[in-house]
C-alpha positions in Angstrom: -11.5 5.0 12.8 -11.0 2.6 16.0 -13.3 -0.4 15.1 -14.9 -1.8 18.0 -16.5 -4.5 16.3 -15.4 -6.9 13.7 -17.5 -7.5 10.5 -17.8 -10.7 9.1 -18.7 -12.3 5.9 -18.7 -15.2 4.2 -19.0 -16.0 0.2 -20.2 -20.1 -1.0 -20.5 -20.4 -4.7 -20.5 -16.8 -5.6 -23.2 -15.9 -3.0 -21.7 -13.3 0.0 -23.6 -13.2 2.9 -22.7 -10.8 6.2 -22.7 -12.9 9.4 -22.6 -9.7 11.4 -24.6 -6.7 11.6 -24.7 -4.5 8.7 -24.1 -0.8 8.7 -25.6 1.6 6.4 -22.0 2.1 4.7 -21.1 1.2 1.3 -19.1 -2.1 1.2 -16.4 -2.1 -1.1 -14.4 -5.1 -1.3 -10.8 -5.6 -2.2 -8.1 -8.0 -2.6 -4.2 -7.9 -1.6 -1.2 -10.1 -1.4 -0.4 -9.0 1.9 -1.9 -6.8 4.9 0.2 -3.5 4.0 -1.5 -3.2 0.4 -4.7 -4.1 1.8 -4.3 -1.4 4.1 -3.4 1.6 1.5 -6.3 0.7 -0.6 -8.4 1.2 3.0 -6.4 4.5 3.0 -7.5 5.4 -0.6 -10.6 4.4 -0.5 -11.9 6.3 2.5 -10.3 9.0 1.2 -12.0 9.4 -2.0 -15.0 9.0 0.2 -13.9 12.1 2.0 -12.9 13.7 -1.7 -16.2 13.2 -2.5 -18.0 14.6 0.1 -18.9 11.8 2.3 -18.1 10.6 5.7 -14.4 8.3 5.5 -17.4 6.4 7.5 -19.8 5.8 4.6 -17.4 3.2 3.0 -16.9 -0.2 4.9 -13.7 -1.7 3.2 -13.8 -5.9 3.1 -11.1 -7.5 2.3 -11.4 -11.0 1.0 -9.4 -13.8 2.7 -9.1 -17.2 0.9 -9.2 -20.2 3.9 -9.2 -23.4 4.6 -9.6 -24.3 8.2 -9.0 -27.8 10.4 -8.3 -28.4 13.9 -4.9 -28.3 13.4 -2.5 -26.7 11.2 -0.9 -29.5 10.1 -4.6 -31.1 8.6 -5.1 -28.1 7.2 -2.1 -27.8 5.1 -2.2 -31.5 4.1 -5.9 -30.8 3.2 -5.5 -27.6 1.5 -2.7 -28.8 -0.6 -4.7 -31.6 -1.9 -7.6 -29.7 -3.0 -7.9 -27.9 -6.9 -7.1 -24.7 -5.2 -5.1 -22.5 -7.6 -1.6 -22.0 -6.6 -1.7 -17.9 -6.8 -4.3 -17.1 -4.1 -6.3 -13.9 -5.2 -5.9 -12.7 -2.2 -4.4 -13.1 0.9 -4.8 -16.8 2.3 -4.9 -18.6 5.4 -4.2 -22.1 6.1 -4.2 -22.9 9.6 -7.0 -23.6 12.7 -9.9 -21.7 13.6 -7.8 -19.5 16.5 -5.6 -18.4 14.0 -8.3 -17.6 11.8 -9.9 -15.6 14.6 -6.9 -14.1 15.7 -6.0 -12.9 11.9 -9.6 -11.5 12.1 -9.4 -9.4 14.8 -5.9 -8.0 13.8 -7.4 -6.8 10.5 -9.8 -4.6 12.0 -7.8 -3.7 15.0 -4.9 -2.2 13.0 -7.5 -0.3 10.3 -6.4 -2.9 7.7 -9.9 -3.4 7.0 -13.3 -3.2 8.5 -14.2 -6.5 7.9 -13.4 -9.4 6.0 -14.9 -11.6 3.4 -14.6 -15.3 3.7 -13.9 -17.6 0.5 -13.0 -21.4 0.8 -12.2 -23.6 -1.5 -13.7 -26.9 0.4 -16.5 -28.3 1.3 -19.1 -25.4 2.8 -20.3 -27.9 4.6 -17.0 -28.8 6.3 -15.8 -25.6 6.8 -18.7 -24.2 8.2 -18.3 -26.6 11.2 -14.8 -25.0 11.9 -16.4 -21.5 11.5 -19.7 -21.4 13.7 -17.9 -24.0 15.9 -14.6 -22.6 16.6 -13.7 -19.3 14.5 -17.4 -16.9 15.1 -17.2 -17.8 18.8 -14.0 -16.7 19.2 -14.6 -13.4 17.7 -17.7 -13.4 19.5 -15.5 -13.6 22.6 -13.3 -10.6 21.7 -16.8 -8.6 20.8 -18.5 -9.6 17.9 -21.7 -9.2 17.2 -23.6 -11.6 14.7 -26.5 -12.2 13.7 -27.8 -15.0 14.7 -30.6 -15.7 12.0 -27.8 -15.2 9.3 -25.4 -17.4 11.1 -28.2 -20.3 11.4 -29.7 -20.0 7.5 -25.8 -19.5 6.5 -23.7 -22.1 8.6 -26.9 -23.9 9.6 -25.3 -23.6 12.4 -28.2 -23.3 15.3 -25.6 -23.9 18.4 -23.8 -20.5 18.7 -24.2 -18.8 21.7 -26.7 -16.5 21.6 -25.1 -14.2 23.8 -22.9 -13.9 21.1 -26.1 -12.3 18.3 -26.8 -8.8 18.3 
């Protein structure tokens, strides 16, 4: 499947919430160390779907990414390393700024890694929802991305996005 859209979601305190809009497929989410693994269990999955019966379609696979975001790469490192972050990430992580963030994004989908991503952080909400509705959604709104805005707002209380970028 080409995607032509990237799917996004985020997860604060054990609650995940989709920032984009939701098809009717079954998420499924999984964890890898790197891209490749997270891409054969994409594989696998949608093909079990098609085992099954079903449309490779009906399953949307999210793959979780652990981040921590600042507006440079540098702050983010010295932030990240100074947080009680364990040092085996679950699943793949990314330490950097909100462009790299985006651009990680769009290469997951892009390259059928994964149709969308789930976001975890181990900071402050708060603080990382700044980077996110202020620097990483718009960028993926740029490169076609459609959220929704309501979710965004009660999510990321985050009111100034773009509305040209909400479905």
């Amino acid at each position: 499947m080409s995607h032509t859209y990237t799917r996004v979601a985020v997860e604060f305190v054990g609650v995940r919430t989709e920032l984009t809009a939701a098809s009717d497929a079954h998420v499924v989410r999984i964890q890898a160390p790197d891209l490749r693994e997270a891409q054969q269990q994409r594989a696998r999955l949608r093909a079990e779907a098609v085992e099954r019966g079903e449309s490779a379609d009906s399953t949307a696979v999210f793959l979780d990414l652990e981040i921590h975001i600042a507006a440079d790469a540098r702050t983010a490192r010295r932030e990240f390393a100074a947080l009680d972050a364990p040092a085996d990430p679950a699943s793949i992580r990314y330490i950097g700024t909100p462009s790299g963030l985006a651009s990680l994004i769009s290469d997951v989908t892009a390259a059928d890694v994964a149709d969308g991503v789930t976001l975890l952080v181990h900071d402050s909400a708060d603080r990382q929802s700044i980077f996110l509705s202020g620097g990483v959604l718009p960028l993926l709104g740029s490169r076609g991305t459609r959220f929704d805005i309501d979710i965004v707002d009660a999510v990321l209380g985050a009111p100034h996005i773009a509305p040209t970028l909400a479905s």
